[in-house]
SELO-898166 format. One line per 3 residues: number of its first residue (from 0); their letters; for each residue x, y, z of N, C-alpha, C. Coordinates in Angstrom, 2 decimals. Example, Ala and Ser with C-alpha at 12.3 -4.5 7.8 and 13.67 -1.06 7.14 Angstrom:
0 = as = 13.19,-5.69,7.80,12.30,-4.50,7.80,13.20,-3.30,7.80 ~ 12.85,-2.25,7.08,13.67,-1.06,7.14,12.90,0.03,7.87
***
This chain:
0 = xxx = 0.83,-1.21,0.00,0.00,0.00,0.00,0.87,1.26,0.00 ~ 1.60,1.64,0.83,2.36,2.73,1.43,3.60,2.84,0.30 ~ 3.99,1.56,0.40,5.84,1.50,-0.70,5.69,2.20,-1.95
3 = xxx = 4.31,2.18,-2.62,4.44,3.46,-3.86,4.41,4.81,-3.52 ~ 3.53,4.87,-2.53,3.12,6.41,-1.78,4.65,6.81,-1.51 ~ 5.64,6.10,-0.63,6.93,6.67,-0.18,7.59,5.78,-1.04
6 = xxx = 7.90,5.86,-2.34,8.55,5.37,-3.59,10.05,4.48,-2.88 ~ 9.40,3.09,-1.78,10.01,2.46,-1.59,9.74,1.09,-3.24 ~ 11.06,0.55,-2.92,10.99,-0.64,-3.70,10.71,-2.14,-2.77
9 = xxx = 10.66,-1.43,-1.57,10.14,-3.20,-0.31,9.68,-1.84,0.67 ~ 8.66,-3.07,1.10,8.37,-2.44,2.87,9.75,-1.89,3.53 ~ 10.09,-1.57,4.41,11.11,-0.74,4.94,11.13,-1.67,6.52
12 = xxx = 9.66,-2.30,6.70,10.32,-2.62,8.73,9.20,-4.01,8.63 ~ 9.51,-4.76,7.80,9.11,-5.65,7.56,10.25,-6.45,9.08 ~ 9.17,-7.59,9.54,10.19,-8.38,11.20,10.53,-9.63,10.87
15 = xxx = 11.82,-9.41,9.01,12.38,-10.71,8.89,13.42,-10.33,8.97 ~ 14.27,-11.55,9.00,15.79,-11.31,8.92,16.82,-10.94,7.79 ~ 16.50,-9.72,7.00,16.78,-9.93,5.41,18.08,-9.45,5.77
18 = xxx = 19.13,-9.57,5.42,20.40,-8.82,5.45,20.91,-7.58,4.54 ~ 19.57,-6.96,3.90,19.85,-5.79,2.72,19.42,-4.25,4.15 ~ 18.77,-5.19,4.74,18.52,-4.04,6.21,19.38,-4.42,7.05
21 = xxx = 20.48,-5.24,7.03,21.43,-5.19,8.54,21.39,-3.68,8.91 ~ 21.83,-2.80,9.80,22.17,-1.54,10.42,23.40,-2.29,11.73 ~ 24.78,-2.19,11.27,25.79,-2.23,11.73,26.06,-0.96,12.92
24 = xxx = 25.05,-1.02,13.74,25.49,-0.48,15.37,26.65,-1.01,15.60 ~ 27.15,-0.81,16.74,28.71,-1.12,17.27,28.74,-2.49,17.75 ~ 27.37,-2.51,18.57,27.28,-4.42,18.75,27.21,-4.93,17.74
27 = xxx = 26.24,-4.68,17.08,26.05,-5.58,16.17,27.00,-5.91,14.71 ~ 27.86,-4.86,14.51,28.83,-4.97,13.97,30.36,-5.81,14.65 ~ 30.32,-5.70,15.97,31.41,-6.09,16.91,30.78,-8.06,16.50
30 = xxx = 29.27,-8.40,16.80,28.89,-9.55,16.92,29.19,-10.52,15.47 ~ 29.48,-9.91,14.08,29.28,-10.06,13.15,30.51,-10.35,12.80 ~ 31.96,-9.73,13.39,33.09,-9.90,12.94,33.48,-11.14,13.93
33 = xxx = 32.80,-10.88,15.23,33.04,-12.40,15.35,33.13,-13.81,15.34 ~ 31.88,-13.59,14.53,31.25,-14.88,13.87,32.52,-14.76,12.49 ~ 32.42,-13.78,11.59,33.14,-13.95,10.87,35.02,-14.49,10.88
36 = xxx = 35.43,-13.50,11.98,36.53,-14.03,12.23,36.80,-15.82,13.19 ~ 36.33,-16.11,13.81,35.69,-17.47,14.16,35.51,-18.41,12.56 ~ 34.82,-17.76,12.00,34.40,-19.18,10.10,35.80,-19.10,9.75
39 = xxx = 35.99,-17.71,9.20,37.55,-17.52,8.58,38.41,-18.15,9.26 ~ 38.94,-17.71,10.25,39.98,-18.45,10.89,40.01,-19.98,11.82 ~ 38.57,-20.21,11.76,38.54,-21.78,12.06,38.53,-22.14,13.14
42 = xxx = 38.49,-20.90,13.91,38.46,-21.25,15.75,37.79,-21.98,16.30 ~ 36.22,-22.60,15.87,36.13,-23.34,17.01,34.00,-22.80,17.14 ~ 33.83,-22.58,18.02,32.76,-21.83,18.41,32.44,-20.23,18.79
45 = xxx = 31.48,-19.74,18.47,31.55,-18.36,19.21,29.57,-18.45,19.21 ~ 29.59,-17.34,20.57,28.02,-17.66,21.36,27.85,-15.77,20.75 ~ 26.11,-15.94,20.83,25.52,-14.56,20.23,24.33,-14.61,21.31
48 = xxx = 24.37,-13.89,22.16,22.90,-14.01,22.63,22.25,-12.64,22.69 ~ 21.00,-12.81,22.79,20.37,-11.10,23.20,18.75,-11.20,23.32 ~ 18.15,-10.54,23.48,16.56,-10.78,24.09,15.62,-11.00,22.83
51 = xxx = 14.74,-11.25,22.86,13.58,-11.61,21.66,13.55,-10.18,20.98 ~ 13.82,-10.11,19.32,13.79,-8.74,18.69,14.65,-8.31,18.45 ~ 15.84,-8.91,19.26,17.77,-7.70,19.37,18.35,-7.89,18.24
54 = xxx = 17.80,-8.80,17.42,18.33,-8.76,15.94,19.39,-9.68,15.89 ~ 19.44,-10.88,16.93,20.20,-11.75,16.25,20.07,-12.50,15.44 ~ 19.13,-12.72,14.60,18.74,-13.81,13.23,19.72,-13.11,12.15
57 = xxx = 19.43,-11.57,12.25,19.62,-10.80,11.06,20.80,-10.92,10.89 ~ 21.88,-10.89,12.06,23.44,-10.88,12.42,23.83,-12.40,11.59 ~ 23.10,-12.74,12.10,23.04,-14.79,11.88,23.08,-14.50,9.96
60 = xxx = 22.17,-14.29,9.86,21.70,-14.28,8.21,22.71,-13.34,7.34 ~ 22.95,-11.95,7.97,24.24,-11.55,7.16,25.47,-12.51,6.95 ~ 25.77,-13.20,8.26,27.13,-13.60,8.32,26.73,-14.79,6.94
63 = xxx = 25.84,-15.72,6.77,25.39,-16.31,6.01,25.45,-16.19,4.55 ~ 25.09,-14.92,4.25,24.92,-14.19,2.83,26.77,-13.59,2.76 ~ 27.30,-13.18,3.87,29.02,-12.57,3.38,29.93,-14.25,2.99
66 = xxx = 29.39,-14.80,4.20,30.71,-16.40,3.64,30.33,-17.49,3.45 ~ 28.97,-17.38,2.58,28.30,-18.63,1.91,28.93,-18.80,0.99 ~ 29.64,-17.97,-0.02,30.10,-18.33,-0.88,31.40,-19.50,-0.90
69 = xxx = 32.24,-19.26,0.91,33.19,-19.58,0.92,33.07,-20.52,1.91 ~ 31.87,-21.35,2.49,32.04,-22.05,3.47,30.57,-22.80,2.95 ~ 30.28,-23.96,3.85,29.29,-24.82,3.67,28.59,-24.68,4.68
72 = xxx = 27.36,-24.10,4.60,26.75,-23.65,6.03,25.47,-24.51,5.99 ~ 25.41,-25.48,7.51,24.08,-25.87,7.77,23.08,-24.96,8.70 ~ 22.15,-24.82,8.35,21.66,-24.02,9.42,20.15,-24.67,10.15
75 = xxx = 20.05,-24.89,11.39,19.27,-25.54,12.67,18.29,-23.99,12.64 ~ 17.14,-24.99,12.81,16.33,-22.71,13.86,15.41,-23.95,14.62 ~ 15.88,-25.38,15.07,14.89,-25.60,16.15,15.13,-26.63,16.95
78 = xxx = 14.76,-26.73,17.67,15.64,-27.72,18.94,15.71,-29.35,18.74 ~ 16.64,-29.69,19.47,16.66,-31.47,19.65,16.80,-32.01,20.86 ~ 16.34,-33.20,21.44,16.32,-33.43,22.82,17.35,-34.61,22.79
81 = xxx = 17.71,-35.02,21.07,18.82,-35.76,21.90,20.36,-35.86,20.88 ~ 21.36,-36.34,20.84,22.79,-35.76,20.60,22.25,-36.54,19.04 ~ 22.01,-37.91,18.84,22.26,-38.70,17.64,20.70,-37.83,16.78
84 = xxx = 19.96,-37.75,17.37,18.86,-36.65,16.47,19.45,-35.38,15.80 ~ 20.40,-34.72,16.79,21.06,-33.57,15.93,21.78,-34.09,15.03 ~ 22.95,-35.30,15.35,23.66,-35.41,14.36,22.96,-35.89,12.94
87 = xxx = 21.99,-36.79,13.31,21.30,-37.51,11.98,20.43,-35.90,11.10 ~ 20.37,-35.08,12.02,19.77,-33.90,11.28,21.05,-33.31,10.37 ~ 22.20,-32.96,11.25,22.93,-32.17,10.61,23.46,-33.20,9.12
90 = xxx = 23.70,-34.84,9.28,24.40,-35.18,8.08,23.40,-35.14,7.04 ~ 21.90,-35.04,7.45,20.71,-35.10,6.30,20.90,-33.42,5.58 ~ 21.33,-32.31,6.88,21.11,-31.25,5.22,22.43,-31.10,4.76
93 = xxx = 23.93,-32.18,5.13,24.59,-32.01,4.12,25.18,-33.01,3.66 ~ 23.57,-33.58,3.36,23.15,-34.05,2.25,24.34,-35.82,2.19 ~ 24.44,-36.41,3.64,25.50,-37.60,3.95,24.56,-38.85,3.84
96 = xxx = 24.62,-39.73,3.21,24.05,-40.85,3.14,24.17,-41.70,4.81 ~ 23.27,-42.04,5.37,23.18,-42.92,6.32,21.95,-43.75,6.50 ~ 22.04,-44.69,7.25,21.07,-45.77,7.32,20.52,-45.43,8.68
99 = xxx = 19.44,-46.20,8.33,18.47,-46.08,9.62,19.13,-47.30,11.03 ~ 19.78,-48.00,10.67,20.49,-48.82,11.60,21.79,-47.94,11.90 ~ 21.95,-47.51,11.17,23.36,-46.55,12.09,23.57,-46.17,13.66
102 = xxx = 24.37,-46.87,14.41,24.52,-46.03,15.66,25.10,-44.70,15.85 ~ 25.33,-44.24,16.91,25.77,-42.96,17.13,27.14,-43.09,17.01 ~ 28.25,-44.07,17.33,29.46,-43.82,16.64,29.65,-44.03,15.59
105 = xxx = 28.72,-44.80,14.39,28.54,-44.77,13.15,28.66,-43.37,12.38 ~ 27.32,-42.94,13.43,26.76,-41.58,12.33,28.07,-40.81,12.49 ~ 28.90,-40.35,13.80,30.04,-40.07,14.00,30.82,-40.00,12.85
108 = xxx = 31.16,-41.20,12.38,32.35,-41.52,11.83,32.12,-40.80,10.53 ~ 31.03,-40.96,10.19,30.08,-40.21,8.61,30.61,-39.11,8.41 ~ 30.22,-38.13,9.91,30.19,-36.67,9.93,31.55,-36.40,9.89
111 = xxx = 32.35,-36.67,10.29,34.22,-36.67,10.49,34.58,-37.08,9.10 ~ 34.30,-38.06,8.62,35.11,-38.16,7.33,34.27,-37.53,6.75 ~ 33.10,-36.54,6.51,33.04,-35.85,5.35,33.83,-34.46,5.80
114 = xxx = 33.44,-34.12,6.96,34.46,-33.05,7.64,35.83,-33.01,6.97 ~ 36.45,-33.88,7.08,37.73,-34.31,6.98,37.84,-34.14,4.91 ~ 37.43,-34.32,4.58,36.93,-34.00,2.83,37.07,-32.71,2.87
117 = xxx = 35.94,-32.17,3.70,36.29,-30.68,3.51,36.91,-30.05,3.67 ~ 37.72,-30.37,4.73,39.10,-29.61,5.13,40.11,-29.99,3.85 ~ 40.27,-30.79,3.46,41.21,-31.21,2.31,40.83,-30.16,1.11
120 = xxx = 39.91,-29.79,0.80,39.18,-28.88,-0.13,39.01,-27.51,0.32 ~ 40.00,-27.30,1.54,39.60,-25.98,2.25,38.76,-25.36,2.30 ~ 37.09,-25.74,2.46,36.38,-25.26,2.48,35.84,-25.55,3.70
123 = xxx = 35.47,-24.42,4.83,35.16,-24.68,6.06,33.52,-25.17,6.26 ~ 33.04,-25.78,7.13,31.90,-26.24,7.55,31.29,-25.50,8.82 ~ 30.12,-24.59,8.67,29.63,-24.45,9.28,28.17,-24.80,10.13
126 = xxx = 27.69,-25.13,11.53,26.95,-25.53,11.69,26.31,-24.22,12.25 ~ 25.19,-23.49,11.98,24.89,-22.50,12.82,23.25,-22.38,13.54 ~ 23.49,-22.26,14.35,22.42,-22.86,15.45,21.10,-21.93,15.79
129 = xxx = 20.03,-21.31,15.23,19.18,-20.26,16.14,18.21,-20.75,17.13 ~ 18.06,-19.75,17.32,17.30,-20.20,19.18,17.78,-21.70,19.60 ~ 18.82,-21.75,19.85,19.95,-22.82,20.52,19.63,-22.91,22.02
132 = xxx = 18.41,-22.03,22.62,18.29,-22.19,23.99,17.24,-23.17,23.97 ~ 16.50,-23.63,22.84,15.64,-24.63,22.56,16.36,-26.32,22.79 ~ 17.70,-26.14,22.68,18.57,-27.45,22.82,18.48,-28.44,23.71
135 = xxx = 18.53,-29.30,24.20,18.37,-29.94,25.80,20.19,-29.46,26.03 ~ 20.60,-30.43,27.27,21.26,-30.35,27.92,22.14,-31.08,26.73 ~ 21.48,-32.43,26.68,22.69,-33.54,25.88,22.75,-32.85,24.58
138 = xxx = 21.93,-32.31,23.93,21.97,-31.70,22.58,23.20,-31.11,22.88 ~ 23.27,-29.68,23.11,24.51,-29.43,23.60,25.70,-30.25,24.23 ~ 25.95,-30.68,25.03,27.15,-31.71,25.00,27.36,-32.66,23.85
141 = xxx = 26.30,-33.10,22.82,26.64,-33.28,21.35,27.13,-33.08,20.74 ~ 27.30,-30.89,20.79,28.11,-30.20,20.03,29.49,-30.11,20.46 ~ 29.60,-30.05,21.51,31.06,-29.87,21.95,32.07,-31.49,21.80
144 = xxx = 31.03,-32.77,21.71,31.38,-33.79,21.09,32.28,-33.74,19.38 ~ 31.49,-32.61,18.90,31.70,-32.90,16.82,33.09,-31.84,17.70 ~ 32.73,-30.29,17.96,33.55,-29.62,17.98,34.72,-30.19,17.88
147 = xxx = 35.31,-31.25,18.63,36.47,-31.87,18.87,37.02,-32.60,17.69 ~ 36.37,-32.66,16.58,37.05,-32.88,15.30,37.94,-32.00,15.07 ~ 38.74,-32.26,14.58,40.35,-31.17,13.84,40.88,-32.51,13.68
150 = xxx = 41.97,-31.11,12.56,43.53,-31.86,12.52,44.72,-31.60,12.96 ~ 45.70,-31.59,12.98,46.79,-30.76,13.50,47.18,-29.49,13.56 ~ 46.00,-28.94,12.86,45.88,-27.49,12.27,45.02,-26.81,12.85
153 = xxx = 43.95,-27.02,12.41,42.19,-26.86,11.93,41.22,-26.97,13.00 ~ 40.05,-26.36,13.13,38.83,-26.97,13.48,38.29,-27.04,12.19 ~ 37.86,-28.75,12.26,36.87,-29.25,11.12,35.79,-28.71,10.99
156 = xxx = 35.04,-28.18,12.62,33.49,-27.83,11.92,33.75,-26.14,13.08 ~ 32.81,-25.57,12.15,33.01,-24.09,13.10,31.17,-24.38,13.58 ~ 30.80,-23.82,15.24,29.92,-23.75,15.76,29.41,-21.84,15.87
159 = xxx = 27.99,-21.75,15.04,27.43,-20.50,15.41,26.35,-20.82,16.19 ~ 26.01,-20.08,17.73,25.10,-20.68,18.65,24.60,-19.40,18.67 ~ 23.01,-19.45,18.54,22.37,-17.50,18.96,20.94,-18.10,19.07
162 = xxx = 20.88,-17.83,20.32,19.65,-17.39,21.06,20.05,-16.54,22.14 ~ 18.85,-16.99,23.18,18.42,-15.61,23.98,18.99,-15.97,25.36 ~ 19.23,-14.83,26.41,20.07,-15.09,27.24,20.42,-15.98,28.04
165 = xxx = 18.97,-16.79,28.29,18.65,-18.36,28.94,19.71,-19.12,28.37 ~ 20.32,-18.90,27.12,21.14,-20.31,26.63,22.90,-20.17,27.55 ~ 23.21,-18.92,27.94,24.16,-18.50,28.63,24.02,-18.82,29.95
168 = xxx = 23.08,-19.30,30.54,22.93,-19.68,31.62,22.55,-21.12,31.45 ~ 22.32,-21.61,30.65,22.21,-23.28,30.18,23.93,-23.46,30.22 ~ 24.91,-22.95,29.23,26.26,-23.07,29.14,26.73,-22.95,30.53
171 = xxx = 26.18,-22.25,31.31,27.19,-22.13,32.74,27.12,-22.97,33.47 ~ 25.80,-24.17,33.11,25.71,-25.17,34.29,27.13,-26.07,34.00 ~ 27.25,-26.70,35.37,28.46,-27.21,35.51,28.76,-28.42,34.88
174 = xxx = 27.84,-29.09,33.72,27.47,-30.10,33.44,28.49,-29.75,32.21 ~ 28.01,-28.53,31.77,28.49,-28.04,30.10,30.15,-27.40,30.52 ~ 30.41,-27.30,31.13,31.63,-26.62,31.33,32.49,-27.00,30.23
177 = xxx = 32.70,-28.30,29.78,33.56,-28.48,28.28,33.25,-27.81,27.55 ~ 31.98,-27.53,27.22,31.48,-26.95,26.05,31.77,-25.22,26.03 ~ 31.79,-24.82,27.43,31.79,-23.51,27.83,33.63,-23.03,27.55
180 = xxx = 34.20,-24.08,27.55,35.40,-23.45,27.71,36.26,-23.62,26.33 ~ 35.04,-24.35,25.05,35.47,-24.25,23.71,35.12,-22.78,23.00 ~ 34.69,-22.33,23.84,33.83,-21.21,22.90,34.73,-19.82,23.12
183 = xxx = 35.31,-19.58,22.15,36.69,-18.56,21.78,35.58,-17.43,21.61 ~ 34.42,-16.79,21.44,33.72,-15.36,21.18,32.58,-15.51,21.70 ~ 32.12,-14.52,22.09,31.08,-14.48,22.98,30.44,-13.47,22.69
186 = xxx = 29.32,-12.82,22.14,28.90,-11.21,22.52,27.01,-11.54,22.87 ~ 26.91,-10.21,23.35,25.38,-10.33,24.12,24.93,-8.78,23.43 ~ 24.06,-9.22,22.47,23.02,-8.02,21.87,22.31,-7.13,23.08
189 = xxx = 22.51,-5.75,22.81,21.10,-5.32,23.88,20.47,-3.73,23.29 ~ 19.67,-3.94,23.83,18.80,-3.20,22.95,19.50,-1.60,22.81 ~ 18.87,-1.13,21.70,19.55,0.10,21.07,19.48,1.49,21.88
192 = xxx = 20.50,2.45,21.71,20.11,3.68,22.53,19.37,4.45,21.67 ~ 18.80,5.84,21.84,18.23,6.23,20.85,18.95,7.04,20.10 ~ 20.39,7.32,19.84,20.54,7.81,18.55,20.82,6.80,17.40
195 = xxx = 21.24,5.80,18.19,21.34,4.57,16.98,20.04,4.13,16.84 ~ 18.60,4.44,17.56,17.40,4.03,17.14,17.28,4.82,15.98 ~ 17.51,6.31,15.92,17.07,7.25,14.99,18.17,6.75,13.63
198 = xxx = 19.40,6.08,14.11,20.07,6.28,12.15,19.53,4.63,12.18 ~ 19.05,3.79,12.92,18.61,2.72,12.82,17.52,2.81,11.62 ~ 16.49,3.79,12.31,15.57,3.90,11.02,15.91,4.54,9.93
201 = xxx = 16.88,5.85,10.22,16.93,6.02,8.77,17.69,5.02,7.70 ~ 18.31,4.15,8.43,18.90,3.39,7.34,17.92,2.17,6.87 ~ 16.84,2.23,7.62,16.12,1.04,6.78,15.35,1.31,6.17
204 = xxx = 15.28,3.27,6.05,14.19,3.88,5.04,14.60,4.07,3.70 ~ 16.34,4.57,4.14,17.43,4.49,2.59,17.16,3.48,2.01 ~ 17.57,2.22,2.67,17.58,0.84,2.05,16.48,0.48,1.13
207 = xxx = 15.48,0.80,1.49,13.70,0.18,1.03,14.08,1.83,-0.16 ~ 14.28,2.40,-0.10,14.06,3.89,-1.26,14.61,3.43,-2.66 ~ 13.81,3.88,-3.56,14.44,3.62,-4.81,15.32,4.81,-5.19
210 = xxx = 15.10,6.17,-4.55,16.19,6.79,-4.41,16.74,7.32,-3.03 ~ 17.78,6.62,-2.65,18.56,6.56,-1.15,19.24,8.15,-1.33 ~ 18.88,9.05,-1.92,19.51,10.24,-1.86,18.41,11.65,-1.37
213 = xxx = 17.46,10.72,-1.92,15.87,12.17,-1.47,14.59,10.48,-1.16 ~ 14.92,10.31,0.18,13.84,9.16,0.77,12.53,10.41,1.13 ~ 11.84,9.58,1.07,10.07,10.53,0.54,9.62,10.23,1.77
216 = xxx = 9.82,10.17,3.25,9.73,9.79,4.78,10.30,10.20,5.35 ~ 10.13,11.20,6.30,10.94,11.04,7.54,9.97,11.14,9.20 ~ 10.96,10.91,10.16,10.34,11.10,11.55,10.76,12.29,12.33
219 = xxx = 9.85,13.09,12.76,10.58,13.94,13.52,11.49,13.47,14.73 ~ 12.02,14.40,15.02,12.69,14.12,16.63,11.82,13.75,17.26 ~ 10.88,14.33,17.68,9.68,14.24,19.06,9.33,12.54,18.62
222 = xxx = 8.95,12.33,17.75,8.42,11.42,16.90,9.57,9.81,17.18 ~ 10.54,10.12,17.13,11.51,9.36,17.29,11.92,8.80,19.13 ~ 11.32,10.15,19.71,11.84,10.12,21.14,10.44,9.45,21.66
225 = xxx = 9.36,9.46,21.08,7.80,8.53,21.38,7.99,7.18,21.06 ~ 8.59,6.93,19.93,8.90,5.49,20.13,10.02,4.67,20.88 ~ 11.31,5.35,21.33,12.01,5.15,21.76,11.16,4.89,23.45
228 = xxx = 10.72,5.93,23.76,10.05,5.21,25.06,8.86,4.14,25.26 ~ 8.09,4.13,24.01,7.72,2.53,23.85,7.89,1.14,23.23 ~ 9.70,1.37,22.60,10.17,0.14,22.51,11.40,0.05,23.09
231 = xxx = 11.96,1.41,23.74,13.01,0.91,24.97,14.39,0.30,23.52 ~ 14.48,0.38,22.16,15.44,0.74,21.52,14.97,-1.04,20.58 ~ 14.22,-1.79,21.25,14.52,-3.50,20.41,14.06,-3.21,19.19
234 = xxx = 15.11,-3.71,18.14,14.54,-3.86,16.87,13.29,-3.90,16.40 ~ 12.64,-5.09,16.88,11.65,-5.70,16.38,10.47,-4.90,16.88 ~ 10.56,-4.21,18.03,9.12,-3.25,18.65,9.25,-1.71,17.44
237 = xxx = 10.70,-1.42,17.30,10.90,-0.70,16.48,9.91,-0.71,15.61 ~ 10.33,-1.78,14.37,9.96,-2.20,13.17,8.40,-2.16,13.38 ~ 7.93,-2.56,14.17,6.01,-2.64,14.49,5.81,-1.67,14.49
240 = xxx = 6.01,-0.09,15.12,5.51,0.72,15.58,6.01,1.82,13.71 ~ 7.37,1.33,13.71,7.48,2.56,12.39,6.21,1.72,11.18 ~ 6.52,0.57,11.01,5.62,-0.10,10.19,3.93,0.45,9.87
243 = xxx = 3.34,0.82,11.47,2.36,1.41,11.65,1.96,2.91,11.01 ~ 3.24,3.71,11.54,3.34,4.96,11.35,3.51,5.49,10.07 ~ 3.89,4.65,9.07,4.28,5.09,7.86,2.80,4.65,6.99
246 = xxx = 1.89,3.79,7.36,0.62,2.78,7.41,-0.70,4.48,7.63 ~ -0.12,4.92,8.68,-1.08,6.27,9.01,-0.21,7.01,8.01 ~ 0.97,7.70,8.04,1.69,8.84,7.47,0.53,8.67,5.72
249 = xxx = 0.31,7.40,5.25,-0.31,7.16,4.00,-1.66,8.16,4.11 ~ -2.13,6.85,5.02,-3.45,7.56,5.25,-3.55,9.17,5.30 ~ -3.25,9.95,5.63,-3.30,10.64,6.18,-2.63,11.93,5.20
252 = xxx = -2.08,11.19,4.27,-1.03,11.67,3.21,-0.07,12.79,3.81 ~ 0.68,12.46,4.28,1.70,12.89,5.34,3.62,12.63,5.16 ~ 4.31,13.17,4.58,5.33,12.53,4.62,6.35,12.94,5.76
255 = xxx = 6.26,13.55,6.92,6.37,13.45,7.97,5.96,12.88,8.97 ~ 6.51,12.38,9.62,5.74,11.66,10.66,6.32,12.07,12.04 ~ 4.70,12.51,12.59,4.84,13.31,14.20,4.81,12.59,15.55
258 = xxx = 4.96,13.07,16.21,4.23,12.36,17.80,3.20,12.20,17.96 ~ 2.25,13.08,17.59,0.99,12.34,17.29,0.78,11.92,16.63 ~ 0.97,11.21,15.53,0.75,10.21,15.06,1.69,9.13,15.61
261 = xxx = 2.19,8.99,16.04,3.15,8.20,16.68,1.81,7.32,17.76 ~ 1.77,8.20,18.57,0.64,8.40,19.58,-0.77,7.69,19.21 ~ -1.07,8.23,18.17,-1.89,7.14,17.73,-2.11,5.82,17.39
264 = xxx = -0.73,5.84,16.91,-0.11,4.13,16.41,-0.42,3.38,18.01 ~ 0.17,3.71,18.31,0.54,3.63,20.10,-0.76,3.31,20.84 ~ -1.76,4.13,20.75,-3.08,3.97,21.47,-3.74,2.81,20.20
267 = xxx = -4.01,2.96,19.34,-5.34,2.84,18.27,-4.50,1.46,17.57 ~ -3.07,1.53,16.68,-2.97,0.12,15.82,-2.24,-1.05,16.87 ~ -1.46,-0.28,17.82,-0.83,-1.37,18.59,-1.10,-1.12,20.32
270 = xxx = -2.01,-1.84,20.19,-2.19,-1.26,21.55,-1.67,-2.47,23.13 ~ -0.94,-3.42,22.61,-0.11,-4.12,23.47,1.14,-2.94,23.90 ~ 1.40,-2.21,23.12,1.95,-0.71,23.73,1.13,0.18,24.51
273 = xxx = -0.17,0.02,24.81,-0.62,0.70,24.89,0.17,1.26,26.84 ~ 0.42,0.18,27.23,0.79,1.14,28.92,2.08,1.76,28.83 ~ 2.84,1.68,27.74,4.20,2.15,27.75,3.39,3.74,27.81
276 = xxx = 4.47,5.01,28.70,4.40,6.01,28.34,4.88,6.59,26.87 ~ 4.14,7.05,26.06,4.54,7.40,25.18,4.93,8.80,24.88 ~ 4.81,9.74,26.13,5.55,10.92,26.19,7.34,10.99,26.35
279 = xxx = 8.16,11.48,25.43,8.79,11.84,25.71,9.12,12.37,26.88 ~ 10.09,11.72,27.59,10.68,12.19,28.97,11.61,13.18,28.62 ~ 11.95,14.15,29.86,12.88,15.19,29.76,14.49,14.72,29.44
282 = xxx = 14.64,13.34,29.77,16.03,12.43,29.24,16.06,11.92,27.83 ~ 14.98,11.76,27.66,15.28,11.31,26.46,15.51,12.45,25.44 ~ 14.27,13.18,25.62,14.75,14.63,24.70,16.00,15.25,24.69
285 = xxx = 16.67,14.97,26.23,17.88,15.90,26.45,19.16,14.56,25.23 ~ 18.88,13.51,25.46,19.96,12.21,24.62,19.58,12.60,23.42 ~ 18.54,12.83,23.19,17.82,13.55,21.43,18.76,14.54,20.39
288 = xx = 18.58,15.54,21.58,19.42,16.49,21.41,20.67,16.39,20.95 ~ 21.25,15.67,22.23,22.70,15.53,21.98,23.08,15.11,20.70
***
């Protein structure tokens, strides 16, 4: 409806993980080189966690789209309760012949010698994990099982683990401690302040514009400092509330968008916001400012 009105070529706050909208904040740019430097250099594991919305899929999915070309990536988005279920999952999407009589040091041996192929072909293997707090206990001690493939060199398989903070407190039980003490990177998403909320949006309004030089949208300050106090900076409350606002800015034929209308979004399209204050506080205006 709106994307011709503001001569986007896509919705702009659509709540998938596309990587043409990453917005490289300092975490999330810091979280991204770690994963990357971890595939590249073969280290081993590195953990991503952050709250429902903090944008770790998207982190997940860039790193995906930069070194797919150069690595073999499986990717998990849902849990297993037991070690030989993950593994029989992971050799099915790459694509390893096994039998239904196979035991677990069988399937083992499968996953290692194709590992072991790949390393000969220098091409790294990645397994990358979302909402990994879905895992059981043994699922996890599974992984730190493959982890232990290498060669005298190498880690055979690189581990990407991202969910939400619960899985960092799953890793600390004393059960996982092997697993805890393979994991070379670590970072924890948290939600945005508001000047990176404000170039947050403008960069996902550039992005969606068919011309990123005169975008046909904007938010005021006030406007910016109303949503910031009813999504507290998370991506994903973000994306709902601008989604809305640009939904009225149509209506309304508006290519500014105010606090009241903000306000309205707030009371009238989303009203699971509705108890957040949506006045700008005297702090936030004053961080506005700055």
């Amino acid at each position: 409806m709106y994307d011709a009105y503001y001569n986007f070529m896509q919705l702009p706050f659509e709540n998938t993980p596309n990587p043409r909208f990453f917005y490289a904040s300092e975490q999330h740019r810091e979280a991204l080189a770690a994963i990357e430097y971890t595939i590249r250099m073969r280290k081993g594991i590195v953990l991503v966690t952050g709250n429902i919305g903090s944008g770790k899929t998207t982190v997940g999915r860039t790193m995906i789209q930069r070194c797919g070309k150069d690595a073999t990536i499986v990717q998990l988005v849902h849990g297993h309760r037991t070690g030989i279920e993950l593994v029989r999952h992971v050799l099915r999407s790459l694509e390893v012949q096994t039998d239904e009589h196979d035991d677990h040091a069988r399937l083992l041996e499968k996953l290692e010698a194709y590992l072991q192929d790949q390393a000969q072909a220098n091409r790294p293997v990645v397994l990358f994990i979302d909402e990994a707090q879905t895992l059981s206990t043994e699922a996890l001690e599974e992984l730190r099982l493959v982890s232990n493939f290498d060669t005298n060199t190498t880690k055979l398989l690189q581990l990407v683990l991202v969910g939400q903070p619960e899985l960092r407190e799953q890793i600390a039980s004393p059960r996982l401690s092997a697993l805890r003490q393979r994991i070379v990177m670590a970072k924890q998403l948290r939600p945005l302040g508001i000047q990176d909320m404000a170039r947050y949006i403008a960069h996902r309004l550039k992005a969606a514009s068919r011309d990123p030089k005169n975008v046909a949208v904007s938010f005021s300050g006030e406007a910016i400092a109303a949503m910031y106090d009813a999504s507290q900076g998370t991506p994903r409350l973000i994306n709902v509330i601008c989604d809305n606002c640009l939904l009225l800015g149509f209506v309304k034929e508006q290519h500014r968008i105010t606090p009241a209308m903000v306000r309205q979004v707030l009371d009238d399209m989303v009203p699971s916001f509705g108890e957040a204050d949506t006045v700008p506080t005297s702090q936030t205006r004053l961080s506005l400012a700055g």
